[in-house]
Structures are given as structure tokens and as C-alpha cells.
C-alpha positions as CSV (number, residue, x, y, z in Angstrom):
1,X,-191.3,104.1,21.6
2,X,-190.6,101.8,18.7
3,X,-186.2,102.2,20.0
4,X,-187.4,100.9,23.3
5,X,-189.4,98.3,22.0
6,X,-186.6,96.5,19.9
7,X,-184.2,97.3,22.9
8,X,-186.2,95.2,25.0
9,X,-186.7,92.7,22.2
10,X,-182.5,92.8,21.8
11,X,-182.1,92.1,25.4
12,X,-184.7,89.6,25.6
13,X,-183.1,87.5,22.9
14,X,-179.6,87.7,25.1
15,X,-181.0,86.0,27.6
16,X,-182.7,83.4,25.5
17,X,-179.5,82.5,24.3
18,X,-177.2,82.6,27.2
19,X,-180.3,80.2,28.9
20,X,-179.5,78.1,25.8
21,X,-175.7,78.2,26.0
22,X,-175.9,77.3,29.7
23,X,-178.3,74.2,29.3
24,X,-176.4,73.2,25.8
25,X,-172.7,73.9,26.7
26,X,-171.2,70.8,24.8
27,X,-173.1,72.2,21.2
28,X,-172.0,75.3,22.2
29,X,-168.4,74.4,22.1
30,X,-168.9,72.1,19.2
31,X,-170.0,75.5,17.0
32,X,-167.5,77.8,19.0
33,X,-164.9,75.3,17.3
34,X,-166.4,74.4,14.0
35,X,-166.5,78.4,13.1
36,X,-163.0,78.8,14.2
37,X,-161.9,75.8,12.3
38,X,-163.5,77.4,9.3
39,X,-162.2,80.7,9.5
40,X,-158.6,78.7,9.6
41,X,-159.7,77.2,6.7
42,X,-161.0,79.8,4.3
43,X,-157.8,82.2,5.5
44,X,-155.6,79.6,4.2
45,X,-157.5,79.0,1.3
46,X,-157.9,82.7,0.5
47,X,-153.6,83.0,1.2
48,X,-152.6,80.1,-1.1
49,X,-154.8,81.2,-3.9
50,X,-153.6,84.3,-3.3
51,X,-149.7,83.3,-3.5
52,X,-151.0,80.9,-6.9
53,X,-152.1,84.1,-8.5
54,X,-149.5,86.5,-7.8
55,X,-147.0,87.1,-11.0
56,X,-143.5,86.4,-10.7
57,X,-141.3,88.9,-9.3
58,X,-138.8,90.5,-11.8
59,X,-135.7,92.5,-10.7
60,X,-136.7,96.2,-11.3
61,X,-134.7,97.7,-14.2
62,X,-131.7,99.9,-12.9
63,X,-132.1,103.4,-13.2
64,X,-130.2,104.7,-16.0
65,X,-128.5,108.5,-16.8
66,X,-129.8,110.0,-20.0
67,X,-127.4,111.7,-20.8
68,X,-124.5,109.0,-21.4
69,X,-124.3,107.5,-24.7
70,X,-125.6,103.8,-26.2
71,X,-121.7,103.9,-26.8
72,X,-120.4,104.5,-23.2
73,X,-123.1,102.2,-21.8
74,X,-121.2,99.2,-24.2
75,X,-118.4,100.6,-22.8
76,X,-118.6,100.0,-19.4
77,X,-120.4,96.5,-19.8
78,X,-117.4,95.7,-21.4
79,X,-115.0,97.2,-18.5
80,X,-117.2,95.6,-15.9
81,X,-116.6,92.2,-17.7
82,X,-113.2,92.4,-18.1
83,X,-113.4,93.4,-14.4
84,X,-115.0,90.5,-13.0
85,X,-112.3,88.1,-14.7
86,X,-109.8,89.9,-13.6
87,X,-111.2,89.5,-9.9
88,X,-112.0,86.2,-10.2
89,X,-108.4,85.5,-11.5
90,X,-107.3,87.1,-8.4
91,X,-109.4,85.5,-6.0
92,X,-108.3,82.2,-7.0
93,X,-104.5,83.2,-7.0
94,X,-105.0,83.9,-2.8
95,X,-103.8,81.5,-0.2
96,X,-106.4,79.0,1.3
97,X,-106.1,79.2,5.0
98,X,-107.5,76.0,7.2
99,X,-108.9,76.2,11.0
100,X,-107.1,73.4,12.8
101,X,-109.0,70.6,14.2
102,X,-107.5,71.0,17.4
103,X,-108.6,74.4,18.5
104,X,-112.6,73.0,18.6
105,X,-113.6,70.7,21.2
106,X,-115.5,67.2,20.3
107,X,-118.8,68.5,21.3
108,X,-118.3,72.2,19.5
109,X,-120.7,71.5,16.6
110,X,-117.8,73.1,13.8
111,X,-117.8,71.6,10.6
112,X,-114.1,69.0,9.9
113,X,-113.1,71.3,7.6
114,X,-113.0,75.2,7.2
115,X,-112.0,76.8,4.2
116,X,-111.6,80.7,3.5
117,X,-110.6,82.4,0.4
118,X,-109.2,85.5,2.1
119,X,-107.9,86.9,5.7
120,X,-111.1,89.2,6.1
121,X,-113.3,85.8,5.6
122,X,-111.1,83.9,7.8
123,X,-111.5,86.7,10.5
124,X,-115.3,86.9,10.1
125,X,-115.5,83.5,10.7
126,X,-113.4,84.0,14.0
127,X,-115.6,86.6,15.2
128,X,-118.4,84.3,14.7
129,X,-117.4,81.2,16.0
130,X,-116.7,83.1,19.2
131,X,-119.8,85.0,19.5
132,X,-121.8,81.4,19.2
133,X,-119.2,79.8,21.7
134,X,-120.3,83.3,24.2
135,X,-124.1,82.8,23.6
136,X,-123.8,78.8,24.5
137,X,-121.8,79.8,27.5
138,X,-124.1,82.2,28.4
139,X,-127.4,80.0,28.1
């Protein structure tokens, strides 16, 4: 008896409010926005404390084989430096290749100058240039 009882008392109170909602639409509205301003609120509150408090990332440590040496590991730190001199040397040694001014058109948006250390960059940048000229065709 008591289940029915606060049913009734439940439903009752439903239609106390939507009788007050439908006299009193304008504070209606006035709360429906005020809690959803609020709850904008707090979540960003909540998200930039959260971003505040978060440690800075650190690059994980690489994974390492045990069974090399302390020797072997100065080894090949010192291989890999001499390495990356020797590329960059290289690098710099290759011919610069330009994108004449004439192939664009006035409106085309590419930059006055293109510079590319290599063929395989130059290329890329082909490819690129004429998937973007595609896509503006196509919208």
C-alpha cells in the first residue's frame, strides 16, 4: 500500500510542476539555461585544472638488449654520431632544385619561392600541389 501511496504522491508532484512550467515558462527557461551555463562552466573548470596538474610528458626510455655490452652501447653512439655528420655533409652537398614561377597561376595560393633538398622532396611536393589543384577543381 505504502508503493502506491508514494506513486501517486510521485505523479502528483509531476503535474504540480508541469502546471508550474506552463504558467512560468520564461523562469523556466531562465533555470533550463542557468544550469546549462553552469555545467559549461564547472566542465571547463574541472578540464583546465586538470591539464594545470598533469606532469610533463617525458619521452619513454628506449628499450634496451641486455645482453650487449656498456662498451658496444659507446660504440654505436659514437657510429650513429659520426653517421649523422656524415649525412648532413651529404645533404648539403645535393643540388637545390626551384619550381618556376610560371607553371602557378596568379590566384594559385603557392608560395614565390619553393626550395627542395632532394628529387624525392621535389616530387612529393608535385604530387601535392596537384592533389590540392584536384580537390579545388572539384569543389
Amino acid at each position: 500500500m505504502e508503493s502506491r501511496r508514494q506513486d501517486m504522491e510521485l505523479l502528483s508532484n509531476i503535474m504540480a510542476v508541469y502546471a508550474h512550467i506552463r504558467a512560468n515558462p520564461e523562469s523556466f527557461g531562465l533555470y533550463f539555461v542557468l544550469g546549462v551555463c553552469f555545467g559549461l562552466v564547472l566542465t571547463l573548470c574541472l578540464l583546465v585544472l586538470r591539464l594545470s596538474c598533469q606532469p610533463p610528458a617525458r619521452p619513454l626510455p628506449r628499450p634496451r638488449d641486455l645482453s650487449e655490452d656498456e662498451d658496444e652501447d659507446e660504440e654505436d653512439e659514437e657510429e650513429e654520431e659520426e653517421d649523422t655528420v656524415d649525412r648532413a655533409a651529404s645533404e648539403s652537398l645535393l643540388p637545390v632544385t626551384e619550381i618556376p614561377l610560371e607553371s602557378h597561376g596568379p590566384g594559385d595560393g603557392a608560395l614565390a619561392v619553393n626550395v627542395f633538398a632532394s628529387a624525392e622532396e621535389l616530387e612529393r611536393a608535385q604530387r601535392l600541389e596537384e592533389r590540392e589543384r584536384i580537390i579545388r577543381e572539384i569543389w
